[in-house]
C-alpha beads as a LAMMPS data file, in Angstrom:
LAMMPS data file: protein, C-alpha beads

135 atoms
134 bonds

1 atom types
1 bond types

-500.0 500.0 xlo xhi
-500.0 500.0 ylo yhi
-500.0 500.0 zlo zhi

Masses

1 110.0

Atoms # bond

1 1 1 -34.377 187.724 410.258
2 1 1 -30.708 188.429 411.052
3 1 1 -29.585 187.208 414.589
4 1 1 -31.663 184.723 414.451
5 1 1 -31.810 183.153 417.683
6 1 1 -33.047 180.140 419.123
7 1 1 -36.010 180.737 421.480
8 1 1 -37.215 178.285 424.274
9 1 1 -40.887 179.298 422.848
10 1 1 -39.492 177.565 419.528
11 1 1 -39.596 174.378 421.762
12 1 1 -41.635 170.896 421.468
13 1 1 -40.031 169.925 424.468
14 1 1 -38.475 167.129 423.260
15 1 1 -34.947 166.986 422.744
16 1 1 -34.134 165.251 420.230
17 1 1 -36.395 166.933 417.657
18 1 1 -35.539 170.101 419.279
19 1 1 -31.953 169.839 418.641
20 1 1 -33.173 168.968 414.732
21 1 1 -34.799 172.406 415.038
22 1 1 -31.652 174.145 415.418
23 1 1 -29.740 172.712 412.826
24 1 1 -32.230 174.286 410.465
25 1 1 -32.347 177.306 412.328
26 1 1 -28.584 177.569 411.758
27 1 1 -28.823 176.926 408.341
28 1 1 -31.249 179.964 407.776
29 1 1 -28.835 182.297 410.180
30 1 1 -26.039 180.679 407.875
31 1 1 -28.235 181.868 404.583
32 1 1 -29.544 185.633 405.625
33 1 1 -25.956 186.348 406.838
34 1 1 -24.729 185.000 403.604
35 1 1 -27.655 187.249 401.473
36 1 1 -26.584 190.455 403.968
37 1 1 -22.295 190.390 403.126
38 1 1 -23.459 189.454 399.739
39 1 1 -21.656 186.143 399.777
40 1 1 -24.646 183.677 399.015
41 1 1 -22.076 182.160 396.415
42 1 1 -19.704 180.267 399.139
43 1 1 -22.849 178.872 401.086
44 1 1 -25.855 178.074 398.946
45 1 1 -24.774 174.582 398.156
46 1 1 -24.227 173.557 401.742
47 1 1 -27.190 175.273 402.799
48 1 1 -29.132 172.940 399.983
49 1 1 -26.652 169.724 401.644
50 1 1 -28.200 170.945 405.050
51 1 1 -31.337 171.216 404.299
52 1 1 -31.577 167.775 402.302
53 1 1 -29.492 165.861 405.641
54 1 1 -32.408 167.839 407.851
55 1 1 -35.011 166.455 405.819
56 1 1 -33.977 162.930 405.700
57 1 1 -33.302 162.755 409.156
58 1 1 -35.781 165.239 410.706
59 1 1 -38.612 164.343 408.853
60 1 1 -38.243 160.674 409.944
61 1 1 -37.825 161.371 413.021
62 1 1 -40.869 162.747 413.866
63 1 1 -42.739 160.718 411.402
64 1 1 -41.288 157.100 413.767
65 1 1 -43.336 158.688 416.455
66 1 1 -46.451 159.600 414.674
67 1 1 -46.825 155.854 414.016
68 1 1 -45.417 154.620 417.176
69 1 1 -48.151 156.660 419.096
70 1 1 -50.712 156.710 415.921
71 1 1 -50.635 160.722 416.346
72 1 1 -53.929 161.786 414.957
73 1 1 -52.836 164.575 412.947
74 1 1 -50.002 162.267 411.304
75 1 1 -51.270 162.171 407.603
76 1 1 -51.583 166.248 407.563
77 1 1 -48.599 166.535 408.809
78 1 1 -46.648 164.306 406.724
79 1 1 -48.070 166.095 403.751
80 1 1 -46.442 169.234 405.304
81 1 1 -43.369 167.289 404.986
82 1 1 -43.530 166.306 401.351
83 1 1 -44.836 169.778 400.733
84 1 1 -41.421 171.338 402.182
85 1 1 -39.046 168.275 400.429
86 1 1 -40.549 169.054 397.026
87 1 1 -40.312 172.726 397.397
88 1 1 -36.924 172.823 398.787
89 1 1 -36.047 170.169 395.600
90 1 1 -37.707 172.616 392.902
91 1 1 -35.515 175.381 394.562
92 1 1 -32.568 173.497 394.234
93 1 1 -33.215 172.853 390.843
94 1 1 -32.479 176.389 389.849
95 1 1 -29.411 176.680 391.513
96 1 1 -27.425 177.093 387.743
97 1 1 -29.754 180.347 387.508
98 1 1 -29.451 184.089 389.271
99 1 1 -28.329 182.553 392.644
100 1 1 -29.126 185.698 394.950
101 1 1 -32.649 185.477 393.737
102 1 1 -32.717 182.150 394.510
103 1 1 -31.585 182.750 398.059
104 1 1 -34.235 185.497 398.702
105 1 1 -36.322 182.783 397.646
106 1 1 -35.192 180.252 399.849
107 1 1 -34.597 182.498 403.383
108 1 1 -38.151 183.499 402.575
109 1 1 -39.169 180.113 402.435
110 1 1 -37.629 178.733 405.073
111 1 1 -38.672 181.556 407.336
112 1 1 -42.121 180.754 406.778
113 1 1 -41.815 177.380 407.630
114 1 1 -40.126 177.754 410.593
115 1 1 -42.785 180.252 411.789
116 1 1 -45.812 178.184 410.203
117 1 1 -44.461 174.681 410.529
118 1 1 -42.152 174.619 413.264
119 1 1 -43.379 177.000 415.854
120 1 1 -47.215 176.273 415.339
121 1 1 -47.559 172.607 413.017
122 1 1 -45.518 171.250 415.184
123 1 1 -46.315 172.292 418.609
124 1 1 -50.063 170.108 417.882
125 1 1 -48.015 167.300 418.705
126 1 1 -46.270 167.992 421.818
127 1 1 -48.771 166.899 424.225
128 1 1 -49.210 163.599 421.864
129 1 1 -45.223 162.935 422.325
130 1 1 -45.159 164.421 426.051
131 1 1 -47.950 161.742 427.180
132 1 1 -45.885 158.583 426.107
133 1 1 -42.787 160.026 427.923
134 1 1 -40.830 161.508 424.955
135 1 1 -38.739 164.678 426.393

Bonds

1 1 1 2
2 1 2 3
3 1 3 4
4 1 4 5
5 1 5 6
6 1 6 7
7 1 7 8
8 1 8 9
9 1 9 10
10 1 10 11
11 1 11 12
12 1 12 13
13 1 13 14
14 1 14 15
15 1 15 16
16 1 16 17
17 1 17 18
18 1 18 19
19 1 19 20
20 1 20 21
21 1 21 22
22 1 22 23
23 1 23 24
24 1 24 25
25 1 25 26
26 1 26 27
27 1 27 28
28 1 28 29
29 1 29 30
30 1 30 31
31 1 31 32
32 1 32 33
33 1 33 34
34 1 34 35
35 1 35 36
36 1 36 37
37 1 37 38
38 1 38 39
39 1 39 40
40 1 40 41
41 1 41 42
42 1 42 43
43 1 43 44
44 1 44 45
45 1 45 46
46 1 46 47
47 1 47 48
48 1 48 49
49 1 49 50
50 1 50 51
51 1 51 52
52 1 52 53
53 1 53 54
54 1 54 55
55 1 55 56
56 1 56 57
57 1 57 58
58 1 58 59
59 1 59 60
60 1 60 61
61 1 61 62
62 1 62 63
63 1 63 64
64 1 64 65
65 1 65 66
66 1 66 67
67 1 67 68
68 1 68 69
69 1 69 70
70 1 70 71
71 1 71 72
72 1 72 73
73 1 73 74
74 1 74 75
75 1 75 76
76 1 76 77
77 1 77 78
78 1 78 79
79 1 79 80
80 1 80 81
81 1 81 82
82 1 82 83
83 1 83 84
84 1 84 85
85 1 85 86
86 1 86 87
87 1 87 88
88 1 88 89
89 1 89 90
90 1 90 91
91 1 91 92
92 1 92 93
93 1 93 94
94 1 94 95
95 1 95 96
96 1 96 97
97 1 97 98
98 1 98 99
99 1 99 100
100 1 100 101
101 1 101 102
102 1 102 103
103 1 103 104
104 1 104 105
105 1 105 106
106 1 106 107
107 1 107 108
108 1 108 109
109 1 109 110
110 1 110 111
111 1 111 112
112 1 112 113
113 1 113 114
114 1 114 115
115 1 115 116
116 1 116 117
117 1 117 118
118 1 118 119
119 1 119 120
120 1 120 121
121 1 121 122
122 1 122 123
123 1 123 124
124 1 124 125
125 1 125 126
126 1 126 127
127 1 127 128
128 1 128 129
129 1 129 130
130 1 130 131
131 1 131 132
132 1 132 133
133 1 133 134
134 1 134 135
């Protein structure tokens, strides 16, 4: 996906979470660039520091509000999360092997969860968040 591009229909409509959105957005603009001038070498560690700072942060983020508003989806949800975490982790785990492989890998990965996670997992909550007045 080169020229990757944030899109308002990527939005939740909340800002916060949005802005979290980006950040990983950037990171997988950072990575196909990276995999396209052939220098995955000089960013895949950041890109693994990135995504492990999104995690922490993002993930708990939205999980504070599925408790504050007992979101009824929470639970499959938060499995999503541990699903990504532990892939992500098992990625990063074979960083000492062929690293442009690895990167394929990852972009691919991270692709798919922004399409499957981010622009359709995480839209069931909007009108959850939007109803107690989170924009």
């Amino acid at each position: 996906m080169p020229g990757l591009d944030w899109q308002e229909s990527m939005s939740v409509g909340v800002k916060e979470i949005d802005d979290q959105h980006k950040q990983l957005l950037d990171a997988i603009s950072t990575l196909n660039d990276a995999i396209i001038n052939k220098s995955v070498d000089k960013v895949l560690f950041s890109i693994f520091d990135r995504l492990f700072d999104y995690m922490e942060v993002h993930f708990a983020t939205e999980e504070k509000y599925f408790d504050k508003f007992a979101y009824e989806d929470s639970e499959t949800h938060k499995a999503a999360h541990r699903f990504f975490g532990n892939r992500v982790t098992e990625m990063h785990q074979k960083i000492d092997r062929d690293i442009h492989e690895l990167s394929l890998e990852l972009v691919a990965f991270l692709e798919f969860w922004l399409v499957g996670h981010v622009m359709v997992m995480d839209k069931k909550y909007m009108d959850c968040f939007h109803k107690h007045g989170l924009k």
